[in-house]
C-alpha positions in Angstrom: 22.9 -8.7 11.3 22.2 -7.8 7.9 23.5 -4.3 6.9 23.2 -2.8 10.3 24.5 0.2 10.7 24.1 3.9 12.8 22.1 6.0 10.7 23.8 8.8 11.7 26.7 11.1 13.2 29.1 8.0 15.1 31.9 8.6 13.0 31.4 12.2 11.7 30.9 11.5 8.0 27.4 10.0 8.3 24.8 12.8 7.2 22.2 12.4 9.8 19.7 14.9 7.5 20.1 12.3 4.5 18.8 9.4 6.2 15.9 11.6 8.4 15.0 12.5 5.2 15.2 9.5 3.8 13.6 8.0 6.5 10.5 10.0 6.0 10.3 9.5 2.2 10.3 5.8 3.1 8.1 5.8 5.7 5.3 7.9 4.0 5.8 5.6 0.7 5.5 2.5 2.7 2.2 3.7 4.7 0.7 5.6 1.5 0.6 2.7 -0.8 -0.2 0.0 1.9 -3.1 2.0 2.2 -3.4 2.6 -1.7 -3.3 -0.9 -2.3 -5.9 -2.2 -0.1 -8.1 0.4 -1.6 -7.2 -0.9 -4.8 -7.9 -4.8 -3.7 -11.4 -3.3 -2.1 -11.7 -2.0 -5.5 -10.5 -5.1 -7.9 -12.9 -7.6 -5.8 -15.9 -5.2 -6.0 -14.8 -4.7 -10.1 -13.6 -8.3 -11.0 -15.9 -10.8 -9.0 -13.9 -13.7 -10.3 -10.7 -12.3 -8.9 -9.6 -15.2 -6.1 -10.6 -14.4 -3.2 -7.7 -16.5 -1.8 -5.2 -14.5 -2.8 -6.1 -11.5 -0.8 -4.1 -12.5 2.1 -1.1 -13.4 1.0 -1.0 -9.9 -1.5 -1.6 -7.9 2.0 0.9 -9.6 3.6 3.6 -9.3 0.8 2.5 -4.8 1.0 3.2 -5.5 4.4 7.1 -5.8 3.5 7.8 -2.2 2.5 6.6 -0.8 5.7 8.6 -3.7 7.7 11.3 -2.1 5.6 10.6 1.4 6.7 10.8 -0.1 10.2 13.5 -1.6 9.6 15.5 1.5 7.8 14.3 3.2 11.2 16.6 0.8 13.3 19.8 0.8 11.1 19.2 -1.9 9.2 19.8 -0.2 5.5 20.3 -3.5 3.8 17.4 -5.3 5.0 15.0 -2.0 4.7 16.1 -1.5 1.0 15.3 -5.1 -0.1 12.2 -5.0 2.3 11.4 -2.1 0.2 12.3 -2.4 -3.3 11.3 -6.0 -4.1 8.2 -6.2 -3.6 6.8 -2.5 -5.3 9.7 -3.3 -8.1 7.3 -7.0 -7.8 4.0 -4.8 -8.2 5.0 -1.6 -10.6 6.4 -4.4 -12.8 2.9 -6.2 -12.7 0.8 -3.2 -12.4 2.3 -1.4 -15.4 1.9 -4.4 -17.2 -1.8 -5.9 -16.5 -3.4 -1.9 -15.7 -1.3 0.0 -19.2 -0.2 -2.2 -21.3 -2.3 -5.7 -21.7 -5.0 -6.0 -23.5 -7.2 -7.1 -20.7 -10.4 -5.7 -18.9 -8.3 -4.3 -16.0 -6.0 -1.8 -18.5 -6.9 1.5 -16.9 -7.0 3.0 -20.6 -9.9 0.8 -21.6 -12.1 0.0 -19.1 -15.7 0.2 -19.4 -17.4 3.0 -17.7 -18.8 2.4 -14.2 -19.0 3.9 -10.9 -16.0 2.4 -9.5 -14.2 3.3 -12.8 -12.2 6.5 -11.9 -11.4 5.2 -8.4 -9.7 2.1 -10.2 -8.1 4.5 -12.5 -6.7 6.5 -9.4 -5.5 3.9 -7.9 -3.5 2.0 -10.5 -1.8 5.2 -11.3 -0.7 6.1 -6.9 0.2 2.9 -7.2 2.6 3.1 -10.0 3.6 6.4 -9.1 4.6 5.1 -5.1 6.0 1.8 -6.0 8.3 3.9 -8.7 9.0 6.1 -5.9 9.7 3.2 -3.2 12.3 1.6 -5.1 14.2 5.1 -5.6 14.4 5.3 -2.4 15.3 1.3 -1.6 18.4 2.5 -4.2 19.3 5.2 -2.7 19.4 3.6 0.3 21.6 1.0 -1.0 23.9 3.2 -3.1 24.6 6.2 -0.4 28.3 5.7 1.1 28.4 6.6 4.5 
């Protein structure tokens, strides 16, 4: 099994608190941005009507991965959950910094043009940046903690 291990106590030099609070971190930025992110598709179809519709399911599925990650982190298996994890919000910070703060085009968060769904937009990119940042701390701490 891929990186399976006791996430705490067995052998008396694991630090259950570490990987509880670890856990946690995970688990809350796994849940949070699923949730932030379909927000944020809610908002990008209702913003961009062009945007394929097509490619909704697949980018829900791919979100799904970090909290298959936290699930997986739950049950020992740091390796997995720290790919599970960080690839895909490395994936989408990488993307989302670059089409919502620093392209030119009409999704930039910096120069959109006014409308209601505007500031919700706005709000989202940047929870989303914020937790995917976050995510993939933890997927390398997860990776880089000796047990």
């Amino acid at each position: 099994m891929i990186g399976a291990r006791s996430l705490g106590g067995s052998d008396g030099n694991d630090r259950p608190d570490f990987f509880h609070g670890l856990l946690l971190w995970a688990a809350a930025i796994a849940l949070g941005h699923f949730i932030v992110i379909l927000v944020h598709l809610w908002l990008v179809v209702r913003i961009q009507p062009s945007f394929p519709r097509s490619a909704i399911p697949g980018l829900i599925l791919v979100n799904l991965l970090p909290v298959a990650g936290a699930l997986a982190l739950r049950m020992g298996y740091r390796k997995l959950a720290a790919l599970s994890i960080g690839i895909p919000l490395l994936i989408g910070f990488l993307i989302g910094t670059y089409s919502h703060f620093l392209s030119s085009g009409t999704d930039n968060v910096l120069r959109m043009a006014a409308g209601e769904l505007t500031l919700p937009f706005q709000m989202s990119a940047v929870l989303l940046v914020l937790l995917e940042a976050l995510g993939f701390w933890v997927s390398v701490r997860t990776l880089t903690h000796r047990t």
